[in-house]
TISETOR-312795 format. One line per 5 residues: number of its first residue (from 0); for each residue z, x, y of N, C-alpha, C, O. Coordinates in Angstrom, 2 decimals. Example, Ala and Ser with C-alpha at 12.3 -4.5 7.8 and 13.67 -1.06 7.14 Angstrom:
2
0> 7.80/13.19/-5.69/7.80/12.30/-4.50/7.80/13.20/-3.30/8.46/14.24/-3.32  7.08/12.85/-2.25/7.14/13.67/-1.06/7.87/12.90/0.03/8.04/13.41/1.14
// end
This chain:
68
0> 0.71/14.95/-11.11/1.17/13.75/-10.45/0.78/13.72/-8.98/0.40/12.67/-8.47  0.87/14.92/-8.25/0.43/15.04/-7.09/-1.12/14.66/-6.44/-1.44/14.61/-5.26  -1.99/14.40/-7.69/-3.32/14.15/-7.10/-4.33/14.72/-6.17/-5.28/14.27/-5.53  -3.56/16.33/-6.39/-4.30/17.73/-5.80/-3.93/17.95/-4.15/-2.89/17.70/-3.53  -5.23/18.51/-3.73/-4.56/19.17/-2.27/-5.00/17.76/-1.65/-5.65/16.89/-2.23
5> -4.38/17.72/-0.04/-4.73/16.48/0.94/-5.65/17.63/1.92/-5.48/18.79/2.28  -6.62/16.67/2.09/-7.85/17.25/3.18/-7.04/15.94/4.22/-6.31/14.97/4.06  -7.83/16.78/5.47/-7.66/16.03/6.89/-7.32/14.75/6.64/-6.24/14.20/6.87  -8.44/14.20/6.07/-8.77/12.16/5.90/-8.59/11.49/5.09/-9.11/10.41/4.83  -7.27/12.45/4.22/-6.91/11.95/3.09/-6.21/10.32/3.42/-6.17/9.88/4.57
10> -5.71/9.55/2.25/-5.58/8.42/2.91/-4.39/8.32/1.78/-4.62/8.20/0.58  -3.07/8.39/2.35/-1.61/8.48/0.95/-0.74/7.12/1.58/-0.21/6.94/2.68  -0.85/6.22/0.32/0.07/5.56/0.10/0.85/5.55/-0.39/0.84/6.22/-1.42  2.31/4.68/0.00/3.52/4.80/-0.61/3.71/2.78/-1.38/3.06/1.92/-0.78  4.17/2.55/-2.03/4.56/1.06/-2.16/5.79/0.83/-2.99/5.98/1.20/-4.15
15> 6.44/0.29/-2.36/7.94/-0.18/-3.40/7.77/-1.76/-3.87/7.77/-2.72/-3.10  7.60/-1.80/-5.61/8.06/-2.62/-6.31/9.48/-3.01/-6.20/10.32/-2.43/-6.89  9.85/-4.07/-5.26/11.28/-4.32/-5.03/11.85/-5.08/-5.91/13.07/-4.99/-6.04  10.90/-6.23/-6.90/11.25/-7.01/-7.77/11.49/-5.60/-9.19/12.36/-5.98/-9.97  11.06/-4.57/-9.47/11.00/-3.59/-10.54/11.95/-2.37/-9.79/12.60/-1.69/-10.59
20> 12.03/-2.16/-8.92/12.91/-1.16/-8.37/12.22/-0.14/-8.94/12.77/0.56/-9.80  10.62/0.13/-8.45/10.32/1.13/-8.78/9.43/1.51/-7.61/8.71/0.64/-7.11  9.43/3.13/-7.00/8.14/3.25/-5.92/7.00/3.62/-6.64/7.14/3.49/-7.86  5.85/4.06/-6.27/4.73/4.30/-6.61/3.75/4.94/-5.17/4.17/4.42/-4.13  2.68/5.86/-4.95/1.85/6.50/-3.85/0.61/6.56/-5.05/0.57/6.80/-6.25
25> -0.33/6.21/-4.00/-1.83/6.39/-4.32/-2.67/7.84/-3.12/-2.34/8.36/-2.06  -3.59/7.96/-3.89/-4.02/8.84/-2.53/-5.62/8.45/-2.66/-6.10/7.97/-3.69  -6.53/8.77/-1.27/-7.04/7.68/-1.84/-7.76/6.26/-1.80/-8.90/6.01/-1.39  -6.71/5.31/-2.39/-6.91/4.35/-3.00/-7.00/4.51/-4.91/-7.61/3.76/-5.68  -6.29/5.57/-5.19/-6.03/5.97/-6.64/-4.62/6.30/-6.82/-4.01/7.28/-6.38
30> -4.05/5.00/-7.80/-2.61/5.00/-8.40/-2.26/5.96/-8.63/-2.54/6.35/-9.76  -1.56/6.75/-7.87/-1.00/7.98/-8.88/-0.11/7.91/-10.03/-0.06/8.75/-10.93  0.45/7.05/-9.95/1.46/6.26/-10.94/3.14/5.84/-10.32/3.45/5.34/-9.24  3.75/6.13/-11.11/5.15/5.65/-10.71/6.13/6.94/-10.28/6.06/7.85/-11.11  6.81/7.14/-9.42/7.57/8.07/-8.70/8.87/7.86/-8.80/9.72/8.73/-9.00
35> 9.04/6.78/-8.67/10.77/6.72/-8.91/11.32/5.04/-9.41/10.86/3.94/-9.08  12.22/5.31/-10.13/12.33/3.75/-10.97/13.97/3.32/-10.88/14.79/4.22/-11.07  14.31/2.42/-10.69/15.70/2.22/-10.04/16.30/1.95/-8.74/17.45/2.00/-8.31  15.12/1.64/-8.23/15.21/1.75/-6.89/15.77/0.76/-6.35/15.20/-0.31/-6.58  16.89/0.71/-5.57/17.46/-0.57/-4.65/18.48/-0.38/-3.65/19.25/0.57/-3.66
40> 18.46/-1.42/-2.68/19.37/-1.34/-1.89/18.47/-1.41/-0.39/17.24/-1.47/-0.48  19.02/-1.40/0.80/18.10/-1.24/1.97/17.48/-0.23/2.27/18.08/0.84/2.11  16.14/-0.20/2.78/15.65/1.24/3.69/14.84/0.53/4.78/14.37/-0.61/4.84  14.82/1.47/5.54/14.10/1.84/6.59/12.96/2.35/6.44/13.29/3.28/5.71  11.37/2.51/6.62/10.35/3.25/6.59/10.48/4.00/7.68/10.99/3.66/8.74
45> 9.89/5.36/7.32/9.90/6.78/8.64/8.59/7.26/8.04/8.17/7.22/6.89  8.05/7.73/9.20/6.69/8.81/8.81/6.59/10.10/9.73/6.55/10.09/10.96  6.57/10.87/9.15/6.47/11.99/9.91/5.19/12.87/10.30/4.66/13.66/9.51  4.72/12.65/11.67/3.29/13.19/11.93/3.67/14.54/12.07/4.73/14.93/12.55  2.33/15.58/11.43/2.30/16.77/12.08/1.04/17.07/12.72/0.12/17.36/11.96
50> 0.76/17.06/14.16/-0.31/17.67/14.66/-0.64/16.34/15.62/-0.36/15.15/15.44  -1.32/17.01/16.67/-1.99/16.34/17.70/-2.66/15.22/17.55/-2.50/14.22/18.26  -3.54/15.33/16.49/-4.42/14.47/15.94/-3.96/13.30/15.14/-4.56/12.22/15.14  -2.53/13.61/14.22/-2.83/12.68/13.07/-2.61/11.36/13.77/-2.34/11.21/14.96  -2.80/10.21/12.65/-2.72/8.77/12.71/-1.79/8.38/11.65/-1.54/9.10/10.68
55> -1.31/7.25/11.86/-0.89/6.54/10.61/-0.76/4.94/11.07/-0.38/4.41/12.12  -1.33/4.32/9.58/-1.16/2.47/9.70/-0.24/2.08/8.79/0.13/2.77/7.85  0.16/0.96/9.05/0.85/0.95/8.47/0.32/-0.91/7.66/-0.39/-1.76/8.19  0.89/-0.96/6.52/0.78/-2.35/5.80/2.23/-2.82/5.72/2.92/-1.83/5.47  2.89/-3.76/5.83/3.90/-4.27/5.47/3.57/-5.83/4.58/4.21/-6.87/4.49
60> 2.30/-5.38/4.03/1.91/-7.30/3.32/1.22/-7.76/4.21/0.78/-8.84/3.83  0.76/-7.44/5.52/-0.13/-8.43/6.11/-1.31/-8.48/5.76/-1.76/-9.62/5.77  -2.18/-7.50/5.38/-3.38/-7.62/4.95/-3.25/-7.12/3.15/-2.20/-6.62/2.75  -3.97/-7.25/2.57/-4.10/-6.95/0.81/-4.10/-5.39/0.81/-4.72/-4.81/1.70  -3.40/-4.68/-0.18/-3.44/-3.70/-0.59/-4.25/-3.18/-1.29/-4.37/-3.82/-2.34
65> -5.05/-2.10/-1.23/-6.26/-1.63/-1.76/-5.82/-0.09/-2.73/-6.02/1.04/-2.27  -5.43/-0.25/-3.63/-5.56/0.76/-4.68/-6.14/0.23/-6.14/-6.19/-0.93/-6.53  -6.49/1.22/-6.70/-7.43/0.95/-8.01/-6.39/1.53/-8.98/-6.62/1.57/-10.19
// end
């Protein structure tokens, strides 16, 4: 399920089906599949960088989501 090791430029998505209450992560741009099902209620998004270097973007729906 994990979709192996992450190199530097790996690229991991997270997405919550809010109408299915289910999450789902690609890595990538490859579905890994479904992670958790039942999902509801409010959250907050958090990301946690480690290292000098990293980056992160973020999508909230403004532009199209790109997984296969």
């Amino acid at each position: 399920f994990c979709g192996g090791a992450f190199k530097h430029d790996a690229v991991i998505g997270c997405g919550w089906v809010k109408s299915a209450g289910s999450i789902f992560f690609t890595k990538n741009g490859i579905l890994l599949g479904t992670a958790f099902v039942g999902v509801q209620g409010r959250f907050v998004p958090a990301v946690r960088l480690l290292g000098a270097n990293a980056q992160v973007h973020v999508n909230f729906g403004q532009l199209p989501f790109l997984f296969k």
